[in-house]
N, CA, C and O atoms as CSV, one atom per row, in Angstrom:
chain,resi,resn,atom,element,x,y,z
A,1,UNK,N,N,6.194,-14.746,1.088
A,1,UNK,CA,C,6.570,-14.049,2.279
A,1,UNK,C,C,7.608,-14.899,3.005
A,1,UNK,O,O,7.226,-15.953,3.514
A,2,UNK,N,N,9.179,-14.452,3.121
A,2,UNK,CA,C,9.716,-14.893,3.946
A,2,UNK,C,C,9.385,-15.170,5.479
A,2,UNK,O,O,8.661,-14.352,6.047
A,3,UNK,N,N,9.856,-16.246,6.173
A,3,UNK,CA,C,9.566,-17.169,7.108
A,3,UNK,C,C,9.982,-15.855,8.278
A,3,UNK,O,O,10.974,-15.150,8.094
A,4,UNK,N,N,9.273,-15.718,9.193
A,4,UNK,CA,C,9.297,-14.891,10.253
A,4,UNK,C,C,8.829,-12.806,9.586
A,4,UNK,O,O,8.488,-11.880,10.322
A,5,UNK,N,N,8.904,-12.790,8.969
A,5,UNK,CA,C,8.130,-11.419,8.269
A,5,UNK,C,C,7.300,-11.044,8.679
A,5,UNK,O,O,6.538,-11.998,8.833
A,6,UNK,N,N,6.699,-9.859,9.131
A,6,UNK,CA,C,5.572,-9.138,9.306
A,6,UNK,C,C,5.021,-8.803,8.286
A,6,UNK,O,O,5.283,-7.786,7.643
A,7,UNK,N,N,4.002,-9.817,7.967
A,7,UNK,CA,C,2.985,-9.301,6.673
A,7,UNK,C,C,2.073,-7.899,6.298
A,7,UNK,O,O,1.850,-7.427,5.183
A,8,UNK,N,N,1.545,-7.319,7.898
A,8,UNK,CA,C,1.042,-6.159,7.738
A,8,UNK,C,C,2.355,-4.853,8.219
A,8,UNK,O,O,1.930,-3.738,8.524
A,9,UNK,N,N,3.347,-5.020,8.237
A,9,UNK,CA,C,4.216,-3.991,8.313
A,9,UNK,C,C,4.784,-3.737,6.827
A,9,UNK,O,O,5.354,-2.700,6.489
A,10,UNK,N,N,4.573,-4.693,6.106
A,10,UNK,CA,C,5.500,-4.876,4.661
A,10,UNK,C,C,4.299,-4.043,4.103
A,10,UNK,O,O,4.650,-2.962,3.630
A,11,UNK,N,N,2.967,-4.307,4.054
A,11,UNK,CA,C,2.252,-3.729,3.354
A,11,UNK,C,C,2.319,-2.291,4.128
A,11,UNK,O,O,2.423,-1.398,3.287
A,12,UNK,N,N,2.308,-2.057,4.741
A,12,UNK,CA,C,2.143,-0.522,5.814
A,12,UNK,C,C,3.384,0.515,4.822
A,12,UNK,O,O,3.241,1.589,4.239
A,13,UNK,N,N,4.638,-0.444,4.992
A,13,UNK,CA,C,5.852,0.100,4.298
A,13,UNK,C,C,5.595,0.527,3.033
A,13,UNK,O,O,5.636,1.693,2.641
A,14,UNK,N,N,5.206,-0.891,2.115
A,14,UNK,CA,C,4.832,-0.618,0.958
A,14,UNK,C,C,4.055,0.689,0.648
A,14,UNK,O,O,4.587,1.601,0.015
A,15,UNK,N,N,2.949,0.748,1.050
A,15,UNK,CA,C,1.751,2.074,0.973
A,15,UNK,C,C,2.476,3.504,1.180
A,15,UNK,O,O,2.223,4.453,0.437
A,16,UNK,N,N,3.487,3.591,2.350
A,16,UNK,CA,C,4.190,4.731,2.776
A,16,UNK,C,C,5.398,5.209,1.748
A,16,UNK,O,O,5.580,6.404,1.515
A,17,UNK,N,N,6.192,4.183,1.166
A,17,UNK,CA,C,6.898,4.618,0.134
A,17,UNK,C,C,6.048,4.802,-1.344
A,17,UNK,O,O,6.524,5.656,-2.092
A,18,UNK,N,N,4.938,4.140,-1.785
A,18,UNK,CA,C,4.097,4.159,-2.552
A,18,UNK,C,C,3.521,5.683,-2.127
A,18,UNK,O,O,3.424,6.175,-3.252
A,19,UNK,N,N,3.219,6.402,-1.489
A,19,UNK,CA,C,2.603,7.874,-1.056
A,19,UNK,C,C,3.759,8.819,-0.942
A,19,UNK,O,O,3.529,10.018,-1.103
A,20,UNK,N,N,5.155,8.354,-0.643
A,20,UNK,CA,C,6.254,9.551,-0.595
A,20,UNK,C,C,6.470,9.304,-2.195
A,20,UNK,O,O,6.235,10.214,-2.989
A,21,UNK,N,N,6.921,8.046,-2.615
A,21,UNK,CA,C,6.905,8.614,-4.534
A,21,UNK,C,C,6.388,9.367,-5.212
A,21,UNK,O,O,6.955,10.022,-6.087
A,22,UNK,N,N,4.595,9.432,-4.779
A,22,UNK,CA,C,3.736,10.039,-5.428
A,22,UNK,C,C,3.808,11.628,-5.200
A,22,UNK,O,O,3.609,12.459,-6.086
A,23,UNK,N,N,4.165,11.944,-3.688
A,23,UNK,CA,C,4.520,13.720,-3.363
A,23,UNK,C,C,5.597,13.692,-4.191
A,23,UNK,O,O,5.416,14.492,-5.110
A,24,UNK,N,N,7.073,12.889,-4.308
A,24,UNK,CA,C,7.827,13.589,-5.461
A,24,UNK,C,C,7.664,14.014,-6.436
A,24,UNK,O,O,8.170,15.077,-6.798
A,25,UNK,N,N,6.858,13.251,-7.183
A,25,UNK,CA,C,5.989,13.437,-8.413
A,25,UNK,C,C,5.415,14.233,-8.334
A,25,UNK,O,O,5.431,14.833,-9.408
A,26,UNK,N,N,4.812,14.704,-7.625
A,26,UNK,CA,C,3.307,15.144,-7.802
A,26,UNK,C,C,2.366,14.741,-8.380
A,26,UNK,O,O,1.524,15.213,-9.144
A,27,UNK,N,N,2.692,13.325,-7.719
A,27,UNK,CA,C,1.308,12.657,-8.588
A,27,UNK,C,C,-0.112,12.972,-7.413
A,27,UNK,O,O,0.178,13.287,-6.259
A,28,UNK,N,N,-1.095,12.895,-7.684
A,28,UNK,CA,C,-2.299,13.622,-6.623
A,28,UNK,C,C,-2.911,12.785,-6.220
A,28,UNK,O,O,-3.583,13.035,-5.220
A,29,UNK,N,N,-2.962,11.498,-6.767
A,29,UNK,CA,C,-3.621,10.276,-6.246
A,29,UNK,C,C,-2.864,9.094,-6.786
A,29,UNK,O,O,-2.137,9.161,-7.777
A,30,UNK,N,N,-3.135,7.715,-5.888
A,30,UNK,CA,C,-2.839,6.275,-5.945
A,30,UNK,C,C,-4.073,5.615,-6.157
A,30,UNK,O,O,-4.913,5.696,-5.260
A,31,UNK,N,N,-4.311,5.031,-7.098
A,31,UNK,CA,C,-5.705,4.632,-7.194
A,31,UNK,C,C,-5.034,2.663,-7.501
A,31,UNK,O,O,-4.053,2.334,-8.168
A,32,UNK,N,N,-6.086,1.663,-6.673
A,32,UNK,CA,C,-5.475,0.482,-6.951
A,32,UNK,C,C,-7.257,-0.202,-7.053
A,32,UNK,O,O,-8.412,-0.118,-6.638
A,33,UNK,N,N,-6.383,-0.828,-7.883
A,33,UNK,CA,C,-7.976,-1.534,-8.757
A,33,UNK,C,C,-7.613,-3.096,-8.553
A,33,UNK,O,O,-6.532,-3.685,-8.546
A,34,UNK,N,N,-8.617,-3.424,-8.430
A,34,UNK,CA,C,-9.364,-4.900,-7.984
A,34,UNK,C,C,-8.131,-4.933,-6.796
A,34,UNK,O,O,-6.990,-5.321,-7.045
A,35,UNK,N,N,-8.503,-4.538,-5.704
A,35,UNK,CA,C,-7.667,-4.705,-4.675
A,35,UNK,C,C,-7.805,-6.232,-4.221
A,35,UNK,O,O,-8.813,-6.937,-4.273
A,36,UNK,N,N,-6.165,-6.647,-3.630
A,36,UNK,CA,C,-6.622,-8.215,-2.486
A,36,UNK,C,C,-7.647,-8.116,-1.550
A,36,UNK,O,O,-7.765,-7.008,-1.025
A,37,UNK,N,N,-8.271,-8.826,-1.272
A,37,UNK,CA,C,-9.048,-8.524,0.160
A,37,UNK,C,C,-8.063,-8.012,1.230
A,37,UNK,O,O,-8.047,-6.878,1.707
A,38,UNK,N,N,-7.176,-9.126,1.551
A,38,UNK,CA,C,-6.376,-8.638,2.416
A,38,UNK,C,C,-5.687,-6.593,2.441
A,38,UNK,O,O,-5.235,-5.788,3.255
A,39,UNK,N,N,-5.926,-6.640,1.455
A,39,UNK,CA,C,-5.377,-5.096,1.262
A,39,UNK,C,C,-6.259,-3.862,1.076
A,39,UNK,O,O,-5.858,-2.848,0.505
A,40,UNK,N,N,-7.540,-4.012,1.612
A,40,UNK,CA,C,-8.727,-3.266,1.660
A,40,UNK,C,C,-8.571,-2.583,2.945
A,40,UNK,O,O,-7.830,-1.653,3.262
A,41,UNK,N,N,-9.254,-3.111,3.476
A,41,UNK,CA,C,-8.783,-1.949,4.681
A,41,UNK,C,C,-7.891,-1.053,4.840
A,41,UNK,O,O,-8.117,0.058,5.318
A,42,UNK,N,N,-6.484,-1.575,4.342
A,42,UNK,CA,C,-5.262,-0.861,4.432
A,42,UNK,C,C,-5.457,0.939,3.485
A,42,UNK,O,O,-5.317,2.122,3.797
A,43,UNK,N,N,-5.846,0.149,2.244
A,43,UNK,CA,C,-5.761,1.569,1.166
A,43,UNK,C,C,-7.023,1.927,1.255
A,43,UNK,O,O,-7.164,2.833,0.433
A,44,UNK,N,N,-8.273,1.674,1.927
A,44,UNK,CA,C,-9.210,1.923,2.229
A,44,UNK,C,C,-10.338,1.908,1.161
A,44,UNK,O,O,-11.059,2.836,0.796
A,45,UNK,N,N,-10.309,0.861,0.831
A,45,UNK,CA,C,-11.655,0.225,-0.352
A,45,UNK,C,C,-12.229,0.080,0.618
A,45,UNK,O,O,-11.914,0.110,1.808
A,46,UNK,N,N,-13.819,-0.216,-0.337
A,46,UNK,CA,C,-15.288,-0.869,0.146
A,46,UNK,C,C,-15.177,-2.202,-0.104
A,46,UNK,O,O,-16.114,-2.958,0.152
């Protein structure tokens, strides 16, 4: 992570272009396996 970066906006970004790819597609789900901790809450694991 570059020096001054917002770590939870990059992931926020990430997830939002990761979900507009998937409507182009039509893909119907994002499924992410063995998530970071840090990234649980976000994509909403247990």
């Amino acid at each position: 992570m570059a020096p001054g970066e917002d770590e939870a906006e990059l992931k926020v970004l990430i997830l939002k272009i990761i979900d507009a790819c998937a409507r182009r597609k039509q893909i119907l789900s994002c499924n992410f396996l063995d998530v970071y901790p840090q990234w649980r809450l976000l994509v909403g694991a247990g």
